[in-house]
ZAMARGU-4260 file (C-alpha; in steps of 0.2 Angstrom, whole numbers, plus 5000, padded with zeros to 4 digits):
<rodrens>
0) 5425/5281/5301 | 5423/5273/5321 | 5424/5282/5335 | 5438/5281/5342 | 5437/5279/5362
5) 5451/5289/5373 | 5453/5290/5391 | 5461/5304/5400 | 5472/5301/5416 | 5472/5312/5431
10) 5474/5310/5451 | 5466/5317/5463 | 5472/5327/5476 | 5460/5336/5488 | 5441/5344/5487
15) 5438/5362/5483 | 5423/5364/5489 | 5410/5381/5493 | 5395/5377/5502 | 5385/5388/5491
20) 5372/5379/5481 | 5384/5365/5478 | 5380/5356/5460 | 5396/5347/5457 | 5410/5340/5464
25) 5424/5350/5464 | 5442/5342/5465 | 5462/5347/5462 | 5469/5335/5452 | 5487/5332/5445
30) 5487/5328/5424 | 5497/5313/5421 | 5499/5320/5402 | 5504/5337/5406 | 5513/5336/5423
35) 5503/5348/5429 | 5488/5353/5442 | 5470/5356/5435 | 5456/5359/5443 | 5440/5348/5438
40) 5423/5347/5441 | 5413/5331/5440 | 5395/5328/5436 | 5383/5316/5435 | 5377/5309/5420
45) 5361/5304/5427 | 5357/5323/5431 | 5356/5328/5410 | 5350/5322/5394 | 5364/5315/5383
50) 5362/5328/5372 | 5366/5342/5387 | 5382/5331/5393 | 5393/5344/5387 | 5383/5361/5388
55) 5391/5371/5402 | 5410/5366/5390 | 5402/5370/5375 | 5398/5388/5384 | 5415/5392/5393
60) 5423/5388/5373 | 5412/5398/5364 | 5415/5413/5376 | 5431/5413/5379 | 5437/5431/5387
65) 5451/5436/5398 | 5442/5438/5412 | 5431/5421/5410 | 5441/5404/5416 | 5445/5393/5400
70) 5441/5377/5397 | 5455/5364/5395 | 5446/5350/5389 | 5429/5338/5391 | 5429/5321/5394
75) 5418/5308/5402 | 5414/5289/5410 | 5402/5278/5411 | 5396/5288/5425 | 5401/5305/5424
80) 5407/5320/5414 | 5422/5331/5417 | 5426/5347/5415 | 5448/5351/5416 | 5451/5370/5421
85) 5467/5378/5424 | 5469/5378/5443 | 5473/5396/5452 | 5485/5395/5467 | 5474/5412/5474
90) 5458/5401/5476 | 5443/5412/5474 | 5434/5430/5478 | 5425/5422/5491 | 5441/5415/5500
95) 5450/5430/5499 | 5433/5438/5510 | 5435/5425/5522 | 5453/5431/5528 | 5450/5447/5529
100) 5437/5464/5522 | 5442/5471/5507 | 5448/5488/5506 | 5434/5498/5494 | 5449/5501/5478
105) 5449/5480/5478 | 5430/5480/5477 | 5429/5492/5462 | 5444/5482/5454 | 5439/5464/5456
110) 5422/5471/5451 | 5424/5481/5434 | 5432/5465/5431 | 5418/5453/5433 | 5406/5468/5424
115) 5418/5468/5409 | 5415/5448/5409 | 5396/5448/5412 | 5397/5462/5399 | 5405/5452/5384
120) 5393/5435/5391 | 5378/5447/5388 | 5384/5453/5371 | 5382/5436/5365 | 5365/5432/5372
125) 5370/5422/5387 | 5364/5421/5406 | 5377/5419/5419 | 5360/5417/5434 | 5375/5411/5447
130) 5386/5425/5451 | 5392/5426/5468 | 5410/5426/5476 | 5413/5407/5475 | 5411/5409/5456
135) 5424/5422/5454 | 5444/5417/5454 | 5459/5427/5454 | 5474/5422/5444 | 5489/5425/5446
140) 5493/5443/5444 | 5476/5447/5452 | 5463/5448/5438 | 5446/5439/5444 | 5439/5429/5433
145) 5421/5424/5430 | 5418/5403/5432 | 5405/5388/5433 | 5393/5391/5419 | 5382/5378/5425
150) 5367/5387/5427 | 5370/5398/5414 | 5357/5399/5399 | 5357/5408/5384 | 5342/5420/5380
155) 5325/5420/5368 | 5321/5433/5354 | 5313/5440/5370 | 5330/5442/5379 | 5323/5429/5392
160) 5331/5413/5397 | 5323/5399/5407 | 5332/5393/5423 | 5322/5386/5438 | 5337/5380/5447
165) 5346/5394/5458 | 5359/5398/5475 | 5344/5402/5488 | 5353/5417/5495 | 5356/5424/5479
170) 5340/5423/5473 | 5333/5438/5461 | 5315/5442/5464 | 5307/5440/5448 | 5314/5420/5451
175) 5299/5419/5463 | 5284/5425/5451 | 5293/5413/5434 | 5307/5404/5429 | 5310/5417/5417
180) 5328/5426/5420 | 5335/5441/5410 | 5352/5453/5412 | 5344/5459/5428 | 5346/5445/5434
185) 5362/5445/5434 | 5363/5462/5439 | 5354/5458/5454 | 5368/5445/5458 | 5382/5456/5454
190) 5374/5469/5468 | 5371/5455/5479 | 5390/5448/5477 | 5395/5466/5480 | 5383/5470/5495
195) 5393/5455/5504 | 5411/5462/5500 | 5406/5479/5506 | 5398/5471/5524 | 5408/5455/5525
200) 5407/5440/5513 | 5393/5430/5526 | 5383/5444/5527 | 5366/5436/5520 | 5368/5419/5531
205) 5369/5433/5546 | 5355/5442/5542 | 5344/5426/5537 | 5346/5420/5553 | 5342/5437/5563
210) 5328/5438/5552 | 5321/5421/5559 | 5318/5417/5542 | 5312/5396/5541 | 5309/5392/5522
215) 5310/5397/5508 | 5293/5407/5509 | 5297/5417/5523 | 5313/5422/5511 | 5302/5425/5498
220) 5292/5438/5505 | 5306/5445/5513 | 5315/5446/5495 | 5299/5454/5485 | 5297/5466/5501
225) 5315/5471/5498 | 5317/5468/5516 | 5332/5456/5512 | 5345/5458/5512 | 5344/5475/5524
230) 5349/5490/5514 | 5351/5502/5524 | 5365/5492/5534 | 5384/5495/5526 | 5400/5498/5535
235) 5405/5515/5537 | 5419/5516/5528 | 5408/5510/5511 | 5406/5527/5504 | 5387/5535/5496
240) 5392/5531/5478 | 5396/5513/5480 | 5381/5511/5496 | 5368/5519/5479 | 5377/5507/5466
245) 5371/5492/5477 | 5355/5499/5481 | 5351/5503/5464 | 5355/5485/5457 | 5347/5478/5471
250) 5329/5484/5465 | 5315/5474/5469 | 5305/5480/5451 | 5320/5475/5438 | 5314/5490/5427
255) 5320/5501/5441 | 5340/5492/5439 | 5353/5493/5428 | 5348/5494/5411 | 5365/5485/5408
260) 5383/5481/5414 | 5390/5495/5404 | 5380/5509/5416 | 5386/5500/5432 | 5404/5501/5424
265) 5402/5520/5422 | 5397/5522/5441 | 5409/5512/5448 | 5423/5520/5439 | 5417/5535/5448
270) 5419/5531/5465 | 5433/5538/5473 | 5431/5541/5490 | 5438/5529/5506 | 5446/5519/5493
275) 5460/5513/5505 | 5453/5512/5521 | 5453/5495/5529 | 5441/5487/5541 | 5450/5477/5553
280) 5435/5467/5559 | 5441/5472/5579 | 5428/5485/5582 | 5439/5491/5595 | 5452/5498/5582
285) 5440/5496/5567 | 5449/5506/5554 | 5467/5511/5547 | 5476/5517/5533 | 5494/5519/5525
290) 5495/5532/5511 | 5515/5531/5510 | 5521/5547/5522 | 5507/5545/5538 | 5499/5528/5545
295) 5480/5533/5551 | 5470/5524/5563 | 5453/5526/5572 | 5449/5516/5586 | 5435/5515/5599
300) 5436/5513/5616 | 5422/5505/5631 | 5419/5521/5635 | 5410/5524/5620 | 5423/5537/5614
305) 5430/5538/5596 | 5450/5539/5596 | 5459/5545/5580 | 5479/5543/5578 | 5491/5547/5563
310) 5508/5537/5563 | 5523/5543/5553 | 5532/5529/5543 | 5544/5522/5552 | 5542/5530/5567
315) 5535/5522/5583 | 5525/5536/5593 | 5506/5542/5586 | 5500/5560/5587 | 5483/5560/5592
320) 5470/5571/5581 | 5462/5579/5592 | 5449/5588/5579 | 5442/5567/5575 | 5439/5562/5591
325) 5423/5562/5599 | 5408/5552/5609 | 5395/5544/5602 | 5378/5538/5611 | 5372/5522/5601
330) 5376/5510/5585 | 5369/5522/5571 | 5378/5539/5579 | 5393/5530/5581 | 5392/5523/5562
335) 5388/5542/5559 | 5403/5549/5565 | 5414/5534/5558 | 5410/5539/5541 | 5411/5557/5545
340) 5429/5555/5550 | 5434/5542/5537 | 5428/5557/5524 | 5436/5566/5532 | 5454/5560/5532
345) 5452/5551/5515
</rodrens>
Protein backbone atom coordinates (compact mmCIF):
# COMPACT_ATOMS: atom_id res chain seq x y z
CA UNK A 1 0.00 0.00 0.00
CA UNK A 2 1.21 4.12 -0.33
CA UNK A 3 1.62 6.14 2.20
CA UNK A 4 -0.89 8.23 2.32
CA UNK A 5 0.12 12.08 3.24
CA UNK A 6 -2.15 13.94 5.80
CA UNK A 7 -1.94 17.44 6.92
CA UNK A 8 -3.22 18.63 10.26
CA UNK A 9 -4.71 22.44 10.57
CA UNK A 10 -4.13 24.50 13.62
CA UNK A 11 -3.75 28.43 14.30
CA UNK A 12 -1.62 29.97 16.50
CA UNK A 13 -2.50 31.98 19.02
CA UNK A 14 0.27 33.23 21.48
CA UNK A 15 3.82 31.73 22.82
CA UNK A 16 4.05 29.95 26.19
CA UNK A 17 7.38 30.28 26.79
CA UNK A 18 9.76 29.46 30.20
CA UNK A 19 13.09 30.69 29.95
CA UNK A 20 14.53 27.68 31.39
CA UNK A 21 16.67 25.75 29.11
CA UNK A 22 14.50 26.42 26.21
CA UNK A 23 14.56 23.48 23.48
CA UNK A 24 11.44 24.02 21.64
CA UNK A 25 9.03 26.47 20.80
CA UNK A 26 6.25 26.39 22.58
CA UNK A 27 2.74 27.80 21.22
CA UNK A 28 -1.37 27.81 22.10
CA UNK A 29 -3.00 26.98 19.20
CA UNK A 30 -6.76 26.55 18.16
CA UNK A 31 -7.44 22.92 16.36
CA UNK A 32 -9.43 23.56 13.20
CA UNK A 33 -10.78 19.89 13.39
CA UNK A 34 -11.77 19.83 17.01
CA UNK A 35 -12.75 23.42 17.71
CA UNK A 36 -10.70 23.47 20.52
CA UNK A 37 -7.32 24.99 22.08
CA UNK A 38 -4.16 22.60 22.24
CA UNK A 39 -0.97 23.37 23.30
CA UNK A 40 1.94 22.46 20.76
CA UNK A 41 5.47 22.21 20.83
CA UNK A 42 7.51 22.60 17.72
CA UNK A 43 10.85 21.14 16.80
CA UNK A 44 13.36 21.19 14.37
CA UNK A 45 14.09 18.48 12.30
CA UNK A 46 17.45 19.50 11.64
CA UNK A 47 18.19 18.86 15.51
CA UNK A 48 17.40 14.71 15.14
CA UNK A 49 18.02 11.73 13.18
CA UNK A 50 14.82 10.65 11.18
CA UNK A 51 14.78 7.87 13.06
CA UNK A 52 14.43 9.95 16.47
CA UNK A 53 11.63 12.44 14.92
CA UNK A 54 9.09 11.12 17.05
CA UNK A 55 10.93 9.88 20.31
CA UNK A 56 9.78 12.33 23.01
CA UNK A 57 5.66 11.01 21.36
CA UNK A 58 6.58 7.71 21.39
CA UNK A 59 7.46 8.19 25.33
CA UNK A 60 4.43 10.29 26.60
CA UNK A 61 2.15 7.30 24.64
CA UNK A 62 3.85 4.38 26.06
CA UNK A 63 3.62 6.07 29.61
CA UNK A 64 0.51 7.21 29.85
CA UNK A 65 -0.45 7.96 33.65
CA UNK A 66 -2.78 10.36 35.26
CA UNK A 67 -0.46 12.42 36.58
CA UNK A 68 1.79 12.45 33.17
CA UNK A 69 0.31 15.10 30.35
CA UNK A 70 -1.09 12.91 27.26
CA UNK A 71 -0.25 13.07 24.07
CA UNK A 72 -2.95 14.09 21.38
CA UNK A 73 -1.30 13.42 18.43
CA UNK A 74 2.21 13.69 16.19
CA UNK A 75 2.73 15.25 13.08
CA UNK A 76 5.21 16.99 11.06
CA UNK A 77 6.51 19.38 7.78
CA UNK A 78 9.07 19.77 5.76
CA UNK A 79 10.78 21.46 8.42
CA UNK A 80 9.42 20.48 11.65
CA UNK A 81 7.71 18.07 14.07
CA UNK A 82 4.86 18.68 16.29
CA UNK A 83 3.84 17.41 19.28
CA UNK A 84 -0.52 18.53 20.11
CA UNK A 85 -1.02 18.35 23.96
CA UNK A 86 -4.13 19.21 25.88
CA UNK A 87 -3.69 22.89 26.96
CA UNK A 88 -4.30 23.70 30.92
CA UNK A 89 -6.01 27.05 31.68
CA UNK A 90 -3.90 26.99 35.20
CA UNK A 91 -0.53 27.16 33.19
CA UNK A 92 2.16 25.66 35.19
CA UNK A 93 3.87 24.82 38.78
CA UNK A 94 6.38 27.38 38.01
CA UNK A 95 3.62 30.24 37.22
CA UNK A 96 1.66 29.47 40.10
CA UNK A 97 5.31 30.33 42.26
CA UNK A 98 5.69 33.45 40.46
CA UNK A 99 2.36 34.93 41.90
CA UNK A 100 2.72 34.13 45.02
CA UNK A 101 4.76 31.30 47.82
CA UNK A 102 3.16 28.21 48.42
CA UNK A 103 1.83 27.41 51.55
CA UNK A 104 3.88 23.89 52.77
CA UNK A 105 0.28 21.48 52.52
CA UNK A 106 0.39 22.60 48.37
CA UNK A 107 4.23 21.68 48.27
CA UNK A 108 3.65 18.06 49.67
CA UNK A 109 0.36 17.93 47.52
CA UNK A 110 1.65 19.11 44.11
CA UNK A 111 4.76 17.04 45.11
CA UNK A 112 3.55 13.40 45.99
CA UNK A 113 1.94 14.09 42.82
CA UNK A 114 4.96 14.55 40.59
CA UNK A 115 6.63 11.35 42.89
CA UNK A 116 3.73 9.10 41.96
CA UNK A 117 4.62 10.22 38.14
CA UNK A 118 8.50 9.85 38.42
CA UNK A 119 7.55 6.60 40.35
CA UNK A 120 5.42 4.82 37.57
CA UNK A 121 8.19 6.51 34.70
CA UNK A 122 10.91 4.71 36.68
CA UNK A 123 9.05 1.30 36.97
CA UNK A 124 9.33 1.15 33.27
CA UNK A 125 12.96 1.99 32.99
CA UNK A 126 12.64 5.54 31.81
CA UNK A 127 14.69 8.89 32.87
CA UNK A 128 12.66 11.99 33.20
CA UNK A 129 16.71 14.19 33.54
CA UNK A 130 14.38 17.61 33.22
CA UNK A 131 12.28 18.08 36.31
CA UNK A 132 11.79 21.37 37.37
CA UNK A 133 8.55 23.78 38.01
CA UNK A 134 8.20 24.64 34.16
CA UNK A 135 7.68 21.09 33.45
CA UNK A 136 5.04 20.48 35.89
CA UNK A 137 1.21 21.55 34.98
CA UNK A 138 -1.86 21.72 36.86
CA UNK A 139 -5.18 20.79 35.41
CA UNK A 140 -8.10 21.67 36.10
CA UNK A 141 -9.05 20.38 39.48
CA UNK A 142 -5.51 20.80 40.71
CA UNK A 143 -3.49 17.69 40.06
CA UNK A 144 0.08 18.46 38.54
CA UNK A 145 1.20 16.78 35.98
CA UNK A 146 4.60 15.76 34.85
CA UNK A 147 5.53 17.14 30.97
CA UNK A 148 8.27 17.62 28.20
CA UNK A 149 9.94 14.33 27.88
CA UNK A 150 12.39 15.74 25.71
CA UNK A 151 15.38 14.87 27.52
CA UNK A 152 14.10 11.97 28.81
CA UNK A 153 16.04 8.56 28.17
CA UNK A 154 15.23 5.32 29.08
CA UNK A 155 17.99 3.13 30.99
CA UNK A 156 20.72 0.20 30.27
CA UNK A 157 20.73 -3.27 32.10
CA UNK A 158 22.96 -1.09 34.32
CA UNK A 159 20.04 1.26 35.25
CA UNK A 160 22.05 4.16 33.53
CA UNK A 161 20.93 6.33 30.65
CA UNK A 162 23.04 8.61 28.68
CA UNK A 163 21.98 12.40 28.40
CA UNK A 164 24.67 15.01 27.94
CA UNK A 165 22.13 17.82 27.36
CA UNK A 166 20.70 19.34 30.71
CA UNK A 167 18.91 22.92 32.31
CA UNK A 168 22.29 24.48 33.85
CA UNK A 169 20.54 25.22 37.23
CA UNK A 170 19.33 22.01 37.52
CA UNK A 171 22.14 20.25 36.98
CA UNK A 172 22.78 16.91 39.24
CA UNK A 173 26.47 16.51 40.15
CA UNK A 174 27.37 13.29 38.90
CA UNK A 175 26.33 15.17 35.02
CA UNK A 176 29.80 16.83 35.61
CA UNK A 177 32.07 13.60 36.12
CA UNK A 178 29.87 11.58 32.87
CA UNK A 179 26.92 11.74 30.77
CA UNK A 180 25.75 8.91 32.59
CA UNK A 181 22.20 9.77 34.61
CA UNK A 182 20.36 7.36 36.85
CA UNK A 183 17.02 7.65 39.18
CA UNK A 184 19.03 9.94 41.35
CA UNK A 185 19.14 12.01 39.00
CA UNK A 186 15.94 12.72 38.94
CA UNK A 187 15.85 12.73 42.54
CA UNK A 188 18.34 15.34 42.59
CA UNK A 189 15.83 17.40 40.42
CA UNK A 190 12.81 16.67 42.33
CA UNK A 191 14.71 18.13 45.62
CA UNK A 192 15.99 21.01 43.62
CA UNK A 193 12.33 21.69 42.15
CA UNK A 194 11.26 21.49 45.68
CA UNK A 195 14.15 23.62 47.30
CA UNK A 196 12.71 26.45 45.10
CA UNK A 197 8.92 26.15 46.17
CA UNK A 198 10.10 26.12 49.84
CA UNK A 199 12.39 29.52 49.30
CA UNK A 200 10.69 31.11 46.21
CA UNK A 201 10.64 29.58 42.71
CA UNK A 202 13.91 32.08 41.50
CA UNK A 203 15.74 31.01 44.28
CA UNK A 204 18.97 29.53 42.26
CA UNK A 205 19.19 32.45 39.74
CA UNK A 206 19.39 34.64 43.19
CA UNK A 207 21.99 32.79 44.77
CA UNK A 208 24.09 32.26 41.32
CA UNK A 209 24.37 35.60 41.17
CA UNK A 210 25.39 36.34 45.04
CA UNK A 211 27.56 33.72 44.51
CA UNK A 212 29.54 35.63 41.69
CA UNK A 213 29.41 32.53 39.89
CA UNK A 214 30.83 33.38 35.89
CA UNK A 215 30.56 29.91 33.83
CA UNK A 216 29.85 26.93 34.07
CA UNK A 217 33.10 25.89 36.05
CA UNK A 218 32.71 28.04 38.69
CA UNK A 219 28.98 26.33 39.06
CA UNK A 220 30.65 23.10 38.87
CA UNK A 221 32.72 23.42 41.77
CA UNK A 222 30.28 24.91 43.57
CA UNK A 223 27.77 21.88 42.73
CA UNK A 224 30.29 19.04 43.62
CA UNK A 225 31.28 21.17 46.76
CA UNK A 226 27.47 21.11 47.65
CA UNK A 227 27.85 24.73 48.05
CA UNK A 228 24.88 25.28 45.55
CA UNK A 229 22.42 25.77 46.02
CA UNK A 230 22.93 27.09 50.01
CA UNK A 231 21.31 24.45 52.20
CA UNK A 232 21.25 25.77 55.16
CA UNK A 233 19.19 28.88 53.90
CA UNK A 234 14.98 27.92 54.01
CA UNK A 235 12.31 30.16 55.06
CA UNK A 236 11.24 29.87 58.44
CA UNK A 237 8.03 28.60 58.25
CA UNK A 238 9.61 25.40 55.95
CA UNK A 239 9.51 22.97 58.83
CA UNK A 240 12.82 20.30 59.88
CA UNK A 241 11.03 17.40 58.03
CA UNK A 242 10.62 18.82 54.67
CA UNK A 243 14.23 21.26 55.26
CA UNK A 244 15.82 17.12 55.82
CA UNK A 245 13.83 15.81 52.84
CA UNK A 246 15.42 18.39 50.43
CA UNK A 247 18.76 18.04 52.15
CA UNK A 248 18.76 14.59 51.86
CA UNK A 249 17.81 14.38 47.98
CA UNK A 250 20.12 17.10 47.37
CA UNK A 251 23.36 14.84 48.31
CA UNK A 252 26.35 15.49 46.45
CA UNK A 253 27.41 11.37 46.68
CA UNK A 254 23.99 9.83 44.96
CA UNK A 255 24.64 6.72 47.11
CA UNK A 256 23.84 9.03 50.08
CA UNK A 257 19.98 10.05 48.26
CA UNK A 258 16.94 8.58 47.77
CA UNK A 259 17.26 4.96 47.05
CA UNK A 260 13.81 5.65 45.07
CA UNK A 261 10.66 7.88 44.74
CA UNK A 262 8.68 5.51 46.93
CA UNK A 263 10.99 6.53 50.18
CA UNK A 264 10.68 10.28 49.39
CA UNK A 265 6.74 9.38 49.12
CA UNK A 266 6.79 7.86 52.78
CA UNK A 267 8.70 11.18 54.25
CA UNK A 268 6.74 13.52 52.75
CA UNK A 269 3.43 11.99 53.79
CA UNK A 270 4.79 12.54 57.22
CA UNK A 271 5.21 16.15 57.30
CA UNK A 272 2.69 17.68 59.16
CA UNK A 273 3.87 20.71 60.76
CA UNK A 274 3.25 24.57 59.47
CA UNK A 275 1.20 23.14 56.72
CA UNK A 276 -0.97 26.40 56.26
CA UNK A 277 1.17 29.08 57.11
CA UNK A 278 1.72 31.54 54.28
CA UNK A 279 4.58 33.65 53.48
CA UNK A 280 3.35 36.91 52.12
CA UNK A 281 6.77 38.02 50.64
CA UNK A 282 6.41 41.56 52.81
CA UNK A 283 8.94 40.96 55.45
CA UNK A 284 7.11 43.41 57.35
CA UNK A 285 4.07 41.25 58.02
CA UNK A 286 5.68 38.05 56.69
CA UNK A 287 3.34 35.44 57.73
CA UNK A 288 -0.49 34.54 58.41
CA UNK A 289 -2.90 31.90 58.71
CA UNK A 290 -6.83 31.20 58.60
CA UNK A 291 -7.76 27.86 60.41
CA UNK A 292 -11.57 28.56 60.17
CA UNK A 293 -12.48 30.22 63.91
CA UNK A 294 -9.10 32.70 64.43
CA UNK A 295 -6.95 34.59 61.48
CA UNK A 296 -3.05 34.58 62.88
CA UNK A 297 -0.67 36.88 61.86
CA UNK A 298 3.11 37.83 62.75
CA UNK A 299 4.60 40.76 61.55
CA UNK A 300 7.91 42.76 62.07
CA UNK A 301 8.44 46.05 62.83
CA UNK A 302 11.86 48.68 62.00
CA UNK A 303 12.42 48.34 65.40
CA UNK A 304 13.45 45.10 65.00
CA UNK A 305 10.67 43.72 67.25
CA UNK A 306 8.39 40.66 66.38
CA UNK A 307 4.56 41.30 66.52
CA UNK A 308 2.08 38.39 66.88
CA UNK A 309 -1.86 38.95 66.39
CA UNK A 310 -4.98 36.62 66.32
CA UNK A 311 -8.11 37.83 64.46
CA UNK A 312 -11.50 36.27 64.87
CA UNK A 313 -13.50 35.66 61.76
CA UNK A 314 -15.37 38.25 60.84
CA UNK A 315 -14.49 40.44 63.28
CA UNK A 316 -12.33 43.59 62.66
CA UNK A 317 -10.28 44.27 65.85
CA UNK A 318 -6.86 41.81 66.60
CA UNK A 319 -5.75 40.65 70.07
CA UNK A 320 -2.20 40.93 70.37
CA UNK A 321 -0.38 37.55 71.90
CA UNK A 322 1.62 38.84 73.91
CA UNK A 323 3.57 35.33 74.94
CA UNK A 324 5.01 35.49 70.72
CA UNK A 325 6.16 38.59 70.68
CA UNK A 326 9.78 39.52 71.09
CA UNK A 327 13.09 41.25 69.82
CA UNK A 328 15.59 39.89 67.74
CA UNK A 329 19.17 41.17 67.14
CA UNK A 330 20.13 39.87 63.40
CA UNK A 331 18.89 37.75 60.33
CA UNK A 332 19.57 34.16 61.77
CA UNK A 333 17.80 35.05 65.50
CA UNK A 334 15.13 36.59 63.88
CA UNK A 335 14.75 33.52 61.40
CA UNK A 336 15.05 31.62 64.80
CA UNK A 337 12.30 32.93 66.56
CA UNK A 338 10.10 32.93 63.36
CA UNK A 339 10.08 29.35 63.32
CA UNK A 340 9.77 29.08 66.98
CA UNK A 341 6.50 31.07 66.99
CA UNK A 342 5.26 29.45 63.64
CA UNK A 343 5.73 26.00 65.72
CA UNK A 344 4.25 27.18 68.06
CA UNK A 345 0.96 28.42 66.91
CA UNK A 346 0.64 25.64 64.19
Amino acid sequence: MNDTVSFIKFKKKSSIGNGEGKNSDVFLARDEQFESDLVIKQLKKEKFKPEEYFTEAKMLYENKHPNIVEIQYASQDEDFIYLAMPYYKRGSLNSLAETRFLSVREIVKYILDLLTAVNYIHSKGLLHLDIKPTNILLDDTGRALLTDFGLSRYMDENGIAEQPCNYILHTDPEWYCSSGRSVQSDIYQIGLTIYRLCNGVNILKEQYSQMGIKDQMQLKRKVLAGEFPKRNYFLPHIPSKLRKIVIKALKVDPEERYKNTIEMMNDLSDVQENLDWFFTGNFSEPYFKNDGTYGYSICINAKKHIECYRQKIGVSKKTKINKHCSEYENDNDLFSKLRSILEALN
